[in-house]
C-alpha positions as CSV (number, residue, x, y, z in Angstrom):
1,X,90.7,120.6,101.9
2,X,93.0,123.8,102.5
3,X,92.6,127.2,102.0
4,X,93.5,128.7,99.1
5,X,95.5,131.5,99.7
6,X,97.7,129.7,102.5
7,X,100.2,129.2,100.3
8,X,101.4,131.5,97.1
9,X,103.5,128.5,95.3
10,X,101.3,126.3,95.4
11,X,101.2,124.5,91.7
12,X,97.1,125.2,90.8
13,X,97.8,128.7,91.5
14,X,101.2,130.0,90.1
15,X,101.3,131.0,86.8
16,X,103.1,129.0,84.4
17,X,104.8,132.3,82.5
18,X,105.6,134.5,85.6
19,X,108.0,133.8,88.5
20,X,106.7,135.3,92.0
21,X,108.4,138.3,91.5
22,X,107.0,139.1,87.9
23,X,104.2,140.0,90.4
24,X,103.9,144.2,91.1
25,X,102.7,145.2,94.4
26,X,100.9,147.8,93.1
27,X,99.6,146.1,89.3
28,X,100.3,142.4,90.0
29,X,100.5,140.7,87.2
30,X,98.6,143.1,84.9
31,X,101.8,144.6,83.9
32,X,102.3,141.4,81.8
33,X,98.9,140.5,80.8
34,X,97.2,144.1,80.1
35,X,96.2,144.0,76.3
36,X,97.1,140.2,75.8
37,X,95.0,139.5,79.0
38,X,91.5,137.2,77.2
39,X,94.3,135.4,74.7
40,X,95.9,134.9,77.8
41,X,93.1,133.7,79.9
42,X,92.7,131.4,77.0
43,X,95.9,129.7,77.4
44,X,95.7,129.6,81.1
45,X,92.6,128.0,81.2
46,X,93.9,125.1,79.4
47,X,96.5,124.6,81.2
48,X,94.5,124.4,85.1
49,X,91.0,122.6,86.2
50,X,88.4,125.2,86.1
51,X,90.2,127.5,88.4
52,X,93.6,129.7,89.1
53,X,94.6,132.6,91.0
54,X,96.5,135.8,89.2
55,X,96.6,139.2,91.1
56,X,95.5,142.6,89.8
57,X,95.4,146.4,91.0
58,X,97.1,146.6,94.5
59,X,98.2,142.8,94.0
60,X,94.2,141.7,95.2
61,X,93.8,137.9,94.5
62,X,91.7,137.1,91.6
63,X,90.4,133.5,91.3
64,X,89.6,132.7,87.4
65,X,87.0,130.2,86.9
66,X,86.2,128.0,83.8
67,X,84.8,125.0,85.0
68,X,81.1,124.5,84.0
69,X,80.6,122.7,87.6
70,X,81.8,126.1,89.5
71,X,79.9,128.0,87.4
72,X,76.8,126.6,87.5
73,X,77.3,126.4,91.3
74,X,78.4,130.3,91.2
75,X,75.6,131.4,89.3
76,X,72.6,129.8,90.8
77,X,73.6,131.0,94.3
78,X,72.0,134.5,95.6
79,X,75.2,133.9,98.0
80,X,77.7,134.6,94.8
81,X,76.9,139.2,94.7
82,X,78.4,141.5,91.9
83,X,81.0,143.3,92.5
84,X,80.6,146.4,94.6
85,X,82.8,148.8,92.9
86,X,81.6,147.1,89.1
87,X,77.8,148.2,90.4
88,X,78.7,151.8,90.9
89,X,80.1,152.0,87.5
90,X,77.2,150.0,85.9
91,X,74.5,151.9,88.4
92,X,75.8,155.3,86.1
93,X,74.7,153.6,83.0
94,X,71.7,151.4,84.6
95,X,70.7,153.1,87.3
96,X,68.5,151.1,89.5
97,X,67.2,148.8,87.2
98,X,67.2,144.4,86.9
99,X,70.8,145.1,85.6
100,X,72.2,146.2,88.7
101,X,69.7,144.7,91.0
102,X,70.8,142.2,94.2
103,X,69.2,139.6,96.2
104,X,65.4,140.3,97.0
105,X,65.5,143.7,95.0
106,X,66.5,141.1,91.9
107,X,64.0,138.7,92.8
108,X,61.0,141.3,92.7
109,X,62.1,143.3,89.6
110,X,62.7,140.3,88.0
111,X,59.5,138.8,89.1
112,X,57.5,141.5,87.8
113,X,59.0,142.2,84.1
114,X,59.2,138.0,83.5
115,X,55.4,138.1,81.9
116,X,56.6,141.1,79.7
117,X,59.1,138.6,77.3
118,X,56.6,136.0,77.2
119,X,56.2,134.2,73.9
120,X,53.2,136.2,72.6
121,X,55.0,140.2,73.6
122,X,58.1,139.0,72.2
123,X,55.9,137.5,68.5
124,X,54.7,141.1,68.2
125,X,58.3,142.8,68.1
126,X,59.0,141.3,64.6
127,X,57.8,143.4,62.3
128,X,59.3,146.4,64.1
129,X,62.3,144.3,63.6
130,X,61.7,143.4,60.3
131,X,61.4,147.6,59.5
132,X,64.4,148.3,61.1
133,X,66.3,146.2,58.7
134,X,64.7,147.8,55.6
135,X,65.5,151.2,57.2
136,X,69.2,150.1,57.3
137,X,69.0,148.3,53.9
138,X,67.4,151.4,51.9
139,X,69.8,153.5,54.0
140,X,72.9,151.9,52.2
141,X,71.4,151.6,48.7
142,X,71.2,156.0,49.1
143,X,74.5,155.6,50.0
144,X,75.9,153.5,47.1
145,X,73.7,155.2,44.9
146,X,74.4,154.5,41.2
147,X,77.7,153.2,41.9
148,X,78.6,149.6,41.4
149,X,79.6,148.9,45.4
150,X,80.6,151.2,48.2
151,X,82.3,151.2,50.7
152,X,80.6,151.4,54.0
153,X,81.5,151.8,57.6
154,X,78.8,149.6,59.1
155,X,79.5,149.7,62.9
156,X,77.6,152.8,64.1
157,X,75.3,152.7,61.6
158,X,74.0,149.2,62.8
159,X,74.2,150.7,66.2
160,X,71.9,153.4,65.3
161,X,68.7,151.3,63.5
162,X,69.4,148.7,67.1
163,X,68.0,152.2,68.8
164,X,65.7,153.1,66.5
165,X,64.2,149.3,67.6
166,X,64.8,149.6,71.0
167,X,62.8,152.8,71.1
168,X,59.8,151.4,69.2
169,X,60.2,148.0,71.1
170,X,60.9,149.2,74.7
171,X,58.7,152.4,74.6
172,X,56.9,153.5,71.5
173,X,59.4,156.3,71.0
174,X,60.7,157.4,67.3
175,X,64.2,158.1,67.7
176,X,64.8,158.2,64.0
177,X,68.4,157.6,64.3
178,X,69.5,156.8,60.8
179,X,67.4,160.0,59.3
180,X,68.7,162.6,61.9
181,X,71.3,161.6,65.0
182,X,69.3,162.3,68.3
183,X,70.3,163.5,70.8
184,X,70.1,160.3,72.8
185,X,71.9,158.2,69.8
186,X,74.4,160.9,70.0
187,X,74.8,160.0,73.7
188,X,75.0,156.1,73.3
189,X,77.6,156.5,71.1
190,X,79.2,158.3,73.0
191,X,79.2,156.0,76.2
192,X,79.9,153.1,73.7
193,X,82.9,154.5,72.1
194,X,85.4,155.2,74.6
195,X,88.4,152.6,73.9
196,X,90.7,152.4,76.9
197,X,93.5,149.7,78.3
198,X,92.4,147.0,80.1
199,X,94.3,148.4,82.8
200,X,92.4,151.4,83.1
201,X,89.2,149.7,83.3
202,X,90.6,148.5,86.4
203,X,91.4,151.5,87.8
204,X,88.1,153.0,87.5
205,X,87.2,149.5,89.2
206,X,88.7,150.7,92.4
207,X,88.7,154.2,92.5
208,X,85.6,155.1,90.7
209,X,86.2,158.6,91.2
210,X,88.5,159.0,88.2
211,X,85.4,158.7,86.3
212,X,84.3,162.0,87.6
213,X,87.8,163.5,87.1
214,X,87.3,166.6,84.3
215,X,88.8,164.9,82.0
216,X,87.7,165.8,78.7
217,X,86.3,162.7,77.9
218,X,85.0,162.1,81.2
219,X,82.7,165.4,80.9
220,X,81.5,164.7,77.5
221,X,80.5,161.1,79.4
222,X,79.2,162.5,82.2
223,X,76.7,164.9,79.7
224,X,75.6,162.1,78.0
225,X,74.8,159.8,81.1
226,X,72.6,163.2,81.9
227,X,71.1,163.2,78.6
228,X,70.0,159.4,78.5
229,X,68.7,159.7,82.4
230,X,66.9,162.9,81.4
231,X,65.3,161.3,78.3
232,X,64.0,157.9,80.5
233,X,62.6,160.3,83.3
234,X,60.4,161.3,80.0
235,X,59.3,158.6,79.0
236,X,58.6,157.2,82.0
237,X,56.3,160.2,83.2
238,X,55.0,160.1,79.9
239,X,53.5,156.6,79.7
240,X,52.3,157.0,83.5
241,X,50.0,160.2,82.4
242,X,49.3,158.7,79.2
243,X,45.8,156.7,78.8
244,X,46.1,155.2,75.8
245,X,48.0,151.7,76.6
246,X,50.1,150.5,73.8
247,X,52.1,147.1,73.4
248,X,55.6,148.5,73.8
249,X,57.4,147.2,77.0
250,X,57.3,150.2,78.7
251,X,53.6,150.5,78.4
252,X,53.0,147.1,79.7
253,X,55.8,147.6,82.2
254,X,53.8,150.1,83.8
255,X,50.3,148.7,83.2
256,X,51.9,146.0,85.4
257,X,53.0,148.2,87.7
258,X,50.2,149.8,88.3
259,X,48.1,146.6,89.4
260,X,51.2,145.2,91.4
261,X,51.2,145.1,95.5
262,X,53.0,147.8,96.7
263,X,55.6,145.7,98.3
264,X,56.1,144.2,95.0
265,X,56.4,147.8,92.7
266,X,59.0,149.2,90.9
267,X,60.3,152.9,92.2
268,X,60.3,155.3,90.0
269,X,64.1,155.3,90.1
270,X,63.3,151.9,88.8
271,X,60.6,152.5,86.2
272,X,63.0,154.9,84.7
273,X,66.3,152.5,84.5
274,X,64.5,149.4,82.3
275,X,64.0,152.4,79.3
276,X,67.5,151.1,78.7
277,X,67.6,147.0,75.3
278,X,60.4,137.5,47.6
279,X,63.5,140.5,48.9
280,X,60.4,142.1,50.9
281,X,58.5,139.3,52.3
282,X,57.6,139.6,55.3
283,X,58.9,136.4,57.8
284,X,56.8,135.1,60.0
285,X,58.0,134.1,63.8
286,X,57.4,130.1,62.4
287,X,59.3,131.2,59.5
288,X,62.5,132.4,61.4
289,X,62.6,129.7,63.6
290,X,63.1,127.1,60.5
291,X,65.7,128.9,59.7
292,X,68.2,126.4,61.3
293,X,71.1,127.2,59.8
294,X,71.2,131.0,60.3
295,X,70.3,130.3,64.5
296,X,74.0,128.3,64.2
297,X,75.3,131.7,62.6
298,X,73.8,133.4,65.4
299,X,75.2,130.8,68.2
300,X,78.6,130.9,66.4
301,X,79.0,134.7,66.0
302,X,78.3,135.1,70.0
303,X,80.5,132.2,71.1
304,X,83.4,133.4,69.4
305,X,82.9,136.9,70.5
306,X,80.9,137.1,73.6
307,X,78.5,140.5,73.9
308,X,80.9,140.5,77.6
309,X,83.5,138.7,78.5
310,X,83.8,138.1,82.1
311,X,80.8,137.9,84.7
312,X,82.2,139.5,88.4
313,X,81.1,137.9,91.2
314,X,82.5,138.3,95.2
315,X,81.5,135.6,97.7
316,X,79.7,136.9,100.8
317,X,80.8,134.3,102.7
318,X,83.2,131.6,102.9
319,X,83.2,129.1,100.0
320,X,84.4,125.3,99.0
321,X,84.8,125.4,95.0
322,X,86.5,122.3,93.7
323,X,87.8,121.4,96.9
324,X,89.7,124.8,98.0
325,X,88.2,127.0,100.6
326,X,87.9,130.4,99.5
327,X,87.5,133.1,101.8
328,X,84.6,135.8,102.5
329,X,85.1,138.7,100.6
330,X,87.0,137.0,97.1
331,X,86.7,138.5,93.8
332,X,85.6,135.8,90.9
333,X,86.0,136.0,87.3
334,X,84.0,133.7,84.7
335,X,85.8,134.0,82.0
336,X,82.7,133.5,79.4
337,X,85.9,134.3,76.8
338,X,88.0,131.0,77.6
339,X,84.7,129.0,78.0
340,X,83.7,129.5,74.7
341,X,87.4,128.6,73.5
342,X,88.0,126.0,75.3
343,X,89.0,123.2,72.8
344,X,87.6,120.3,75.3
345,X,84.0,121.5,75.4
346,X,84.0,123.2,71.2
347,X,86.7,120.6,69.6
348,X,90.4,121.4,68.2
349,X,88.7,124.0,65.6
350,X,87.4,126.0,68.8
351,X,89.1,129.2,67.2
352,X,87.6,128.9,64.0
353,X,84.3,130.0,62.8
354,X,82.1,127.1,62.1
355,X,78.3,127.2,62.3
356,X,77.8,123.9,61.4
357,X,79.3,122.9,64.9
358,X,75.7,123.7,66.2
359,X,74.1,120.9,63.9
360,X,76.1,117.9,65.5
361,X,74.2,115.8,67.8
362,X,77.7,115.0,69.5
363,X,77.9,118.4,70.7
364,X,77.0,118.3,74.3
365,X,75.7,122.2,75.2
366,X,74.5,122.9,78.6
367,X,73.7,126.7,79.8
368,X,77.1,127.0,81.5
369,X,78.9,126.0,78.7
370,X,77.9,128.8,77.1
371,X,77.0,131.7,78.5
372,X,76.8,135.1,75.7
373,X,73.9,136.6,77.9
374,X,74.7,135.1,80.9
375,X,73.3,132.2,83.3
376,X,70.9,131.5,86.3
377,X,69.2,133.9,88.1
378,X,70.6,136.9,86.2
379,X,70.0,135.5,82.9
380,X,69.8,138.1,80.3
381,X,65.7,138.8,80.2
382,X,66.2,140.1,76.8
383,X,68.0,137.4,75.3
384,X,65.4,135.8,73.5
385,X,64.5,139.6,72.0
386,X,68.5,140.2,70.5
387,X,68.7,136.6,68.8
388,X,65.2,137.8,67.6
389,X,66.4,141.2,65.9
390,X,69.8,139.5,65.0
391,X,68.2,137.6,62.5
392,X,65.8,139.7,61.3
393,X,68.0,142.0,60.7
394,X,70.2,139.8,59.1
395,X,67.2,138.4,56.6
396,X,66.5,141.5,55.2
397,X,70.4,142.7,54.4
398,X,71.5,139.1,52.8
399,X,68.0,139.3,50.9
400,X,68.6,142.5,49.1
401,X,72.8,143.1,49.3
402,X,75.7,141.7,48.6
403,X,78.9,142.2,51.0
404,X,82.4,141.5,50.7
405,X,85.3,142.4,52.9
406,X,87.9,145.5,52.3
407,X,91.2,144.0,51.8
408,X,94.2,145.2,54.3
409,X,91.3,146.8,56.9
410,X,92.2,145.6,60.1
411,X,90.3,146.0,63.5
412,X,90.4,144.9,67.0
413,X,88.3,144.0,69.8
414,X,87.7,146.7,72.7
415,X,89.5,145.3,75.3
416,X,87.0,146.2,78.4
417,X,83.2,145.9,78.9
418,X,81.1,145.4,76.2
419,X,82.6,143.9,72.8
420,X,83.1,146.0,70.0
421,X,85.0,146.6,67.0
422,X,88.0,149.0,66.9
423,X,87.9,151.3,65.1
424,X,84.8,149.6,63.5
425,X,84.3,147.4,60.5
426,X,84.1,148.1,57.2
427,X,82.4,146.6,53.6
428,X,82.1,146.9,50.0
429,X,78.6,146.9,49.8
430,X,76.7,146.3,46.4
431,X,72.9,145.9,45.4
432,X,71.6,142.7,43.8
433,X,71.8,143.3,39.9
């Protein structure tokens, strides 16, 4: 066993492309990678066991990890913390909710919104599900109209019915978003758009300040954090004063609450952060879940494109991972992108799209093989509600259109946080003669 930062040529560690001097003091190797970086993490992760070093702002050690083993290990462990810096940027969008949440603060949020996405609260959501996707299907019939097909950017329109749901699901609220842009769809969109270089994610990653810089996007961010904050403080207050329990998560959220030791309760400051997650038959949970093939379209479409690519972790104190000792104090990367593309777990056709993967018994699956919401402890509680509203929504449009793909449009993935298409993605769109 040796430590593994004792040494900077040490084979496991240098990377195969770049010399030692390829390496910035002040951007390491990001220089090289920046909007390459996940195709790059890709090919490095074939090439090592599980785990390699590269450096990043200021020339900080990063250690990549891929193997299942490690991440398993990482994930499991209260003793594996997100990333300080990360939380400040994340506590701006999710406040002091499960999202940014550590140790025993974790434990007892998570403890007390578990019962809410039991089997039976999560049976109901589906026919708010189901009337989302006629919302968005009648929406684009208006907009083809008597024309044969049309062409249709889809992107923020399905962003907008997904908070239409969220509203009805999470707290009973109409947001109408499709009708008339709210106020807080305007604000999402907002906070969702903003495409930047990978390198200036990490700058905000150190020096979270330039976030508040008055930048003109910054400030028209800034006003729409406000916005969403000021909208959940609503709601929250709302549902507390309101007598009349309904079946929306928020509702039973603070029902819960109410009934919970006080040791055990949510803050307000809490409360407030969870407000943020024949061709008209209507499908029946049992009917969904025979739907085999379209759950391998669902499995498929996140593994090739994760919701988020990388999970941050920093050790708290020192570690052994495969061997090496790493130090107190190390910044980890999962790369949940080079899992899923790793040809030894998925097979040589790993970069293509092929639902029928899923139906092969040889196919060997655990939860840290693939990881679109996550693993462990901080498993993604809603997980169960988005493959839920994915294919509901996704019933209703293949039921009652037809799609096909605009030649020559190109688009690529947003390179930091959440995954997105840029600019967005467009259709022909026609209705079913």
């Amino acid at each position: 066993m040796f430590a593994i930062f004792s040494c900077d040529e040490m084979t496991l560690y240098v990377l195969p492309t770049l010399c030692s001097n390829a390496r910035s003091f002040i951007l390491g190797h990001y220089s090289l990678l920046n909007d390459k970086f996940d195709k790059n993490l890709i090919q490095l992760a074939k090439q090592y066991d599980g785990i390699f070093r590269l450096h990043l702002m200021l020339n900080e050690p990063h250690l990549i990890i891929t193997d299942p083993q490690l991440v398993q290990k990482i994930l499991t462990s209260y003793d594996f913390q997100g990333v300080a810096n990360l939380r400040a940027i994340s506590y701006d969008l999710f406040g002091s909710g499960l999202v940014c949440a550590q140790g025993n603060n974790h434990k007892r949020q998570r403890k007390l919104m578990n019962p809410l996405f039991t089997f039976a609260n999560v049976k109901e959501m589906i026919p708010t599900f189901i009337q989302g996707g006629h919302q968005l299907k009648d929406h684009w019939i208006n907009l083809i109209g008597d024309k044969k097909e049309e062409r249709i950017s889809i992107t923020s329109l399905i962003s907008q019915v997904t908070l239409d749901i969220i509203g009805l699901i999470g707290f009973n609220y109409e947001f109408n978003s499709l009708k008339v842009k709210s106020e807080l769809a305007k604000a999402y969109e907002i906070m969702n758009s903003y495409n930047t270089s990978p390198l200036f994610g990490v700058l905000i990653d150190f020096f979270p300040f330039v976030r508040k810089l008055p930048f003109d996007y910054n400030i028209r961010y800034n006003n729409s954090l406000k916005i969403a904050s000021k909208i959940s403080e609503n709601l929250v207050i709302e549902h507390k004063n309101n007598p009349i329990k309904g079946k929306d998560l928020l509702s039973l959220l603070v029902e819960t609450n109410e009934v919970t030791p006080d040791h055990e309760k949510l803050t307000h400051d809490e409360l407030v952060s969870q407000a943020f997650p024949d061709q008209n038959h209507q499908p029946t949970l049992d009917e969904i879940d025979q739907l085999k093939y379209l759950e391998c379209i669902f499995k498929e479409t996140v593994r090739i494109i994760p919701p988020s690519q990388v999970i941050h972790r920093i050790t708290t104190k020192d570690e052994v991972l495969n061997d090496y000792i790493v130090p107190k104090g190390t910044r980890l990367q999962i790369s949940i992108n080079s899992i899923h593309h790793d040809p030894l777990i998925w097979g040589e056709n790993v970069e293509e799209f092929v639902p029928s993967r899923w139906l092969d018994s040889e196919l060997k699956i655990t939860n840290y093989k693939f990881l679109p919401f996550g693993a462990g402890y901080k498993l993604c509680i809603g997980w169960r509600v988005a493959s839920l509203e994915f294919k509901s929504l996704l019933i209703v449009l293949i039921r009652n259109l037809k799609f096909n793909v605009v030649e020559e449009f190109a688009f690529k993935k947003k390179p930091i946080g959440m995954a997105r298409p840029v600019p967005g993605i467009d259709l022909w769109i026609s209705k079913f003669e």
